[in-house]
N, C-alpha and C positions, 0 to 999 in steps of 0.2 A: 571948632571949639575944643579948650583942650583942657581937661582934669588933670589935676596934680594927685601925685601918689597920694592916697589916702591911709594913714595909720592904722592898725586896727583900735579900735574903742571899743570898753566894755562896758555897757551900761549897768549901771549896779541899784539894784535896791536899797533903801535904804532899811539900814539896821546898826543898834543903838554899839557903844563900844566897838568897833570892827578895827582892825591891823589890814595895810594896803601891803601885799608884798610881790615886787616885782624881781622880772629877775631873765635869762636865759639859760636856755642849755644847748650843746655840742660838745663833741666828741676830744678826744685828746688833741686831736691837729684842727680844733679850733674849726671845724664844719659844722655849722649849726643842724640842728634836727628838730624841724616842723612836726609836728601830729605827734609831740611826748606828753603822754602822760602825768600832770599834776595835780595831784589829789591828798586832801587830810586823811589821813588814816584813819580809819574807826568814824569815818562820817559819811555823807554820800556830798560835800563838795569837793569841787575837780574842776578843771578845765585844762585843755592841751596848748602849746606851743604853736606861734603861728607861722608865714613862710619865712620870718627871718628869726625863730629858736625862741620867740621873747613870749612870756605869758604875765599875766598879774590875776592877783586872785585874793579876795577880801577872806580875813581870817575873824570868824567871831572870839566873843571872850570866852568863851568855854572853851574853845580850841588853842588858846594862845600857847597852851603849854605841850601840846600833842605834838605829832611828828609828819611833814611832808616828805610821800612817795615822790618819785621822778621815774620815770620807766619808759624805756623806747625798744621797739623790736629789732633785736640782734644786740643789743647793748643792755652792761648789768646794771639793775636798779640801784638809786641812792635812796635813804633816807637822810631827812636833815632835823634836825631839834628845832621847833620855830621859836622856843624862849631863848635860844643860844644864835638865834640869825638876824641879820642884819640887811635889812633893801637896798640895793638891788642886789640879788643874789647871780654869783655867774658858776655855772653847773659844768661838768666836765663829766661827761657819763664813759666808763672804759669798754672798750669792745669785748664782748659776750662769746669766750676762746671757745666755751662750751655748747655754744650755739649752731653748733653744725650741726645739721639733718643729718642721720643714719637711718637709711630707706629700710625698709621693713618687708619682706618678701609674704604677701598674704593672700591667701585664694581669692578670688574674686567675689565667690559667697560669703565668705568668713567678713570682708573688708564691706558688704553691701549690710551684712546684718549690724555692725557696727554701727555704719551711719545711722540704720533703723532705732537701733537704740539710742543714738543721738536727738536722733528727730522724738521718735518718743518721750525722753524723756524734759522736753522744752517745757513741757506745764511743773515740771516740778523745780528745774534750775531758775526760772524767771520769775518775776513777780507774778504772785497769783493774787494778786489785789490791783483796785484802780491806784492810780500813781498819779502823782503831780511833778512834774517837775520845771523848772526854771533851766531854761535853755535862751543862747547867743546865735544869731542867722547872719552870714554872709555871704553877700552874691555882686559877681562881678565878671562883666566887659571889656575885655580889654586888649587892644592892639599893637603887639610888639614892635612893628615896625617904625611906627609912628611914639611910641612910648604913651598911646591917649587910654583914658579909661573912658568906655562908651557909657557904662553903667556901672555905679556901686551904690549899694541898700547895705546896711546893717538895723536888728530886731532885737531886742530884748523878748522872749517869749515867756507868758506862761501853758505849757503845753497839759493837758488830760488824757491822760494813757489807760485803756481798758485793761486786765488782765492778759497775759499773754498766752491761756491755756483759751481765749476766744481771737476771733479776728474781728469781732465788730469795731466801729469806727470810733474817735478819739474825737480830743477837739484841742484846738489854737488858740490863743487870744495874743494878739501884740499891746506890748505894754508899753514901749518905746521905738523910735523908727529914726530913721537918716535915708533920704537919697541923695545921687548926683545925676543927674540923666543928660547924656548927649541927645539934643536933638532925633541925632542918626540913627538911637537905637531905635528907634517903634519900628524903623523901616529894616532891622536888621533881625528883630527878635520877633515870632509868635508865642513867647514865655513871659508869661506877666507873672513879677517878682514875687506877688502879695502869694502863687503856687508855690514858691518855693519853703516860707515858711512851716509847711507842714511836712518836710524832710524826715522830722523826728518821728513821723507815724506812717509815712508810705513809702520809707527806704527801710524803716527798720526789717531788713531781710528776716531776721527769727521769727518776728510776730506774720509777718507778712508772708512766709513759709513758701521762700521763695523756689523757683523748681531745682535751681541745684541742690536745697537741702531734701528736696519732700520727695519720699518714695515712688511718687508718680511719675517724677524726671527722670529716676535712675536710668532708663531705657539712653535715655538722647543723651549723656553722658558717659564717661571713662573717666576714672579713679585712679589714683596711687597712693601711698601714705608712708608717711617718716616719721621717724621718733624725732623732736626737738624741744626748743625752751620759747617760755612768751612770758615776758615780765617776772622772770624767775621762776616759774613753776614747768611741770616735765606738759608739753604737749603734743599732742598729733598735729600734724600738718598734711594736709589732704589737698591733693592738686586734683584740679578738675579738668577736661579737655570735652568738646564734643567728639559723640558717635561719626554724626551725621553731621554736615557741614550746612544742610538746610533744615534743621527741628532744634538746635541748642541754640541761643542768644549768648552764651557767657563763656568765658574761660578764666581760671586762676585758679586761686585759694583759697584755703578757709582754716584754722585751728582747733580742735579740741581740746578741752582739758581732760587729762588720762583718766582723773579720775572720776569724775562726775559727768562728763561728757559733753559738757554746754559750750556751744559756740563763745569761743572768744575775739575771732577779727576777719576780717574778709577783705581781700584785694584781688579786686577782679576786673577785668575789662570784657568789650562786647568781643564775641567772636566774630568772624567773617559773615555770617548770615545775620549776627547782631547787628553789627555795622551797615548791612545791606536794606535791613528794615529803618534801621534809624536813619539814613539816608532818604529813606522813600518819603520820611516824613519830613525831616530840613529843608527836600527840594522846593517846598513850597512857597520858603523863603528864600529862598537859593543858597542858602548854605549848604558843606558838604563837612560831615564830620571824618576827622583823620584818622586823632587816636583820642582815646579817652582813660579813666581809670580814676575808680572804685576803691574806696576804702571805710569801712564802718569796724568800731570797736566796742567791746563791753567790760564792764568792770564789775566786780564782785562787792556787793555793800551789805552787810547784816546777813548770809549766807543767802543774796538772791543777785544773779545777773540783772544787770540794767545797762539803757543802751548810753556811751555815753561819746560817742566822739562818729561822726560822718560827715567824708571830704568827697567831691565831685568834681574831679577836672578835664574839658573834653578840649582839644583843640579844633577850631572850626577852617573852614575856607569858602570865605565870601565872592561867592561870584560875580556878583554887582559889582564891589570895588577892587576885587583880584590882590583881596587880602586876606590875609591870618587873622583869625580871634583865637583869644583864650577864655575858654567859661567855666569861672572856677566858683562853686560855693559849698561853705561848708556849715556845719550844725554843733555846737558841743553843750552837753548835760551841766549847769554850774551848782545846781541844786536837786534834790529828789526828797518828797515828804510823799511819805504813803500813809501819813495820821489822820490830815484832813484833806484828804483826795474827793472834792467834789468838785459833779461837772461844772464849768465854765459860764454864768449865762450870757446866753443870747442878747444882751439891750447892749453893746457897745460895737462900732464901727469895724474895728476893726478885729472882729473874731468870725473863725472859720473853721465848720467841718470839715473831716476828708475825706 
């Protein structure tokens, strides 16, 4: 059975007066760039760029007259006028001369108490209120060789986010849904789709205080840090590596902002020992994962970080059919209201704690 490439589709709410403006972005030689940045300024809607540079994003009337961000890492942001723009819009972001890392020579103390103040300071960069926000889910199967998609779901979510200075649990609701399912997948996945929609509350590494930022990890980690840029502002860049090649799961990155200190993005994949756990557990199904990699971003709305953009892609290897998958899904913020943030209820099918 074979699926044909699926477009992405945004499920949209409705709402009264709205502007549809679509559009792409890449770079000057015309290389598109997936996971940018599209956001009104002075509001909390956004949404990112998908694998082929193209996003759409519903502009209300109050906004018609304001101005969209575009911003991609290593590349400098544009602003666009949206009463002076015209659908479909094609964006050309210029490479970021200034964007080189200059490493930073810092004691080992000096650079652990940094992080400390980073981590401390999360209840005060993040929302310290319940949050609602309107979030997009997609997840997908798919076999290179063959060109099939085993599995694609896309969600419209309304998600409920607790404050970020707690870790108690959140809640889901799907408000809209699409599958395609091959036969083949039951027999290829132990991950049932309806888990992945809650992305936005148990990837969110900040709230979820995960071990490479939380002082308890420092041990099973190694540090280094650079002065650089992330969407125009001066940040840290802090590379992570493990101690010990059996007590860390992760290796990559993470950004600060210089001056407030709040996580801004994280690209990381598993380490060696990650990988070896996460194998322990696919053999079940007989998959064997290869390489994977991790990306979550936040974005600054009314002086409080929110999470607004997380992508998951692992490459697999099926031993059953002695073939490649790709398992790729990702999550992005399209809305945030912290006025009427209340929980979610319970009387509809498809809503779920995590």
């Amino acid at each position: 059975m074979r699926f044909l490439f699926i477009p992405l589709l945004l499920f949209v709410v409705n709402l009264n007066a709205q502007t549809t403006i679509k559009g792409n972005v890449s770079d000057n030689n015309n290389k598109v760039l997936p996971g940018s940045s599209v956001y009104v300024m002075n509001s909390y809607l956004g949404t990112v760029t998908n694998s082929q540079g193209d996003f759409r994003i519903k502009i209300p009337e109050k906004y018609k007259a304001g101005k969209l961000r575009i911003s991609s890492i290593g590349y400098q942001s544009q602003e666009i006028n949206l009463a002076q723009s015209k659908s479909p819009l094609a964006i050309q972001l210029q490479k970021d001369t200034c964007n080189l890392s200059e490493v930073l020579v810092m004691p080992k103390d000096t650079l652990l108490a940094l992080l400390r103040r980073a981590y401390g300071k999360i209840k005060d960069n993040y929302s310290d209120v319940d949050t609602r926000m309107k979030g997009f889910y997609r997840e997908s199967y798919y076999v290179p060789e063959s060109k099939e998609y085993l599995y694609f779901g896309e969600a419209l979510l309304d998600v409920f986010k607790t404050p970020y200075k707690t870790q108690s649990k959140g809640q889901v609701k799907i408000l809209e849904s699409r599958m395609n399912k091959n036969p083949m997948y039951d027999s290829l996945s132990r991950v049932m789709w309806y888990g992945g929609v809650h992305k936005a509350l148990v990837w969110d590494k900040v709230k979820r205080r995960s071990e490479f930022i939380s002082p308890s990890g420092f041990k099973k980690y190694s540090y280094s840090i650079a002065k650089s840029q992330l969407d125009g502002g001066s940040a840290y860049k802090i590379e992570f590596v493990p101690k010990d090649s059996k007590e860390a799961k992760y290796e990559g990155v993470f950004y600060l902002d210089v001056k407030s200190l709040a996580y801004l993005y994280f690209d990381y994949s598993y380490s060696e020992y990650g990988k070896e756990k996460r194998n322990n557990y696919l053999s079940k199904s007989k998959l064997k994962s290869k390489s994977s990699r991790t990306k979550i971003k936040y974005l600054k709305r009314q002086g409080k970080y929110y999470l607004s953009y997380i992508s998951d892609s692992e490459e697999l290897y099926n031993e059953r059919t002695k073939s490649n998958l790709v398992h790729f899904n990702e999550y992005v913020s399209t809305d945030i209201s912290i006025e009427y943030s209340t929980l979610v209820l319970l009387d509809q099918d498809f809503c779920f704690l995590s």
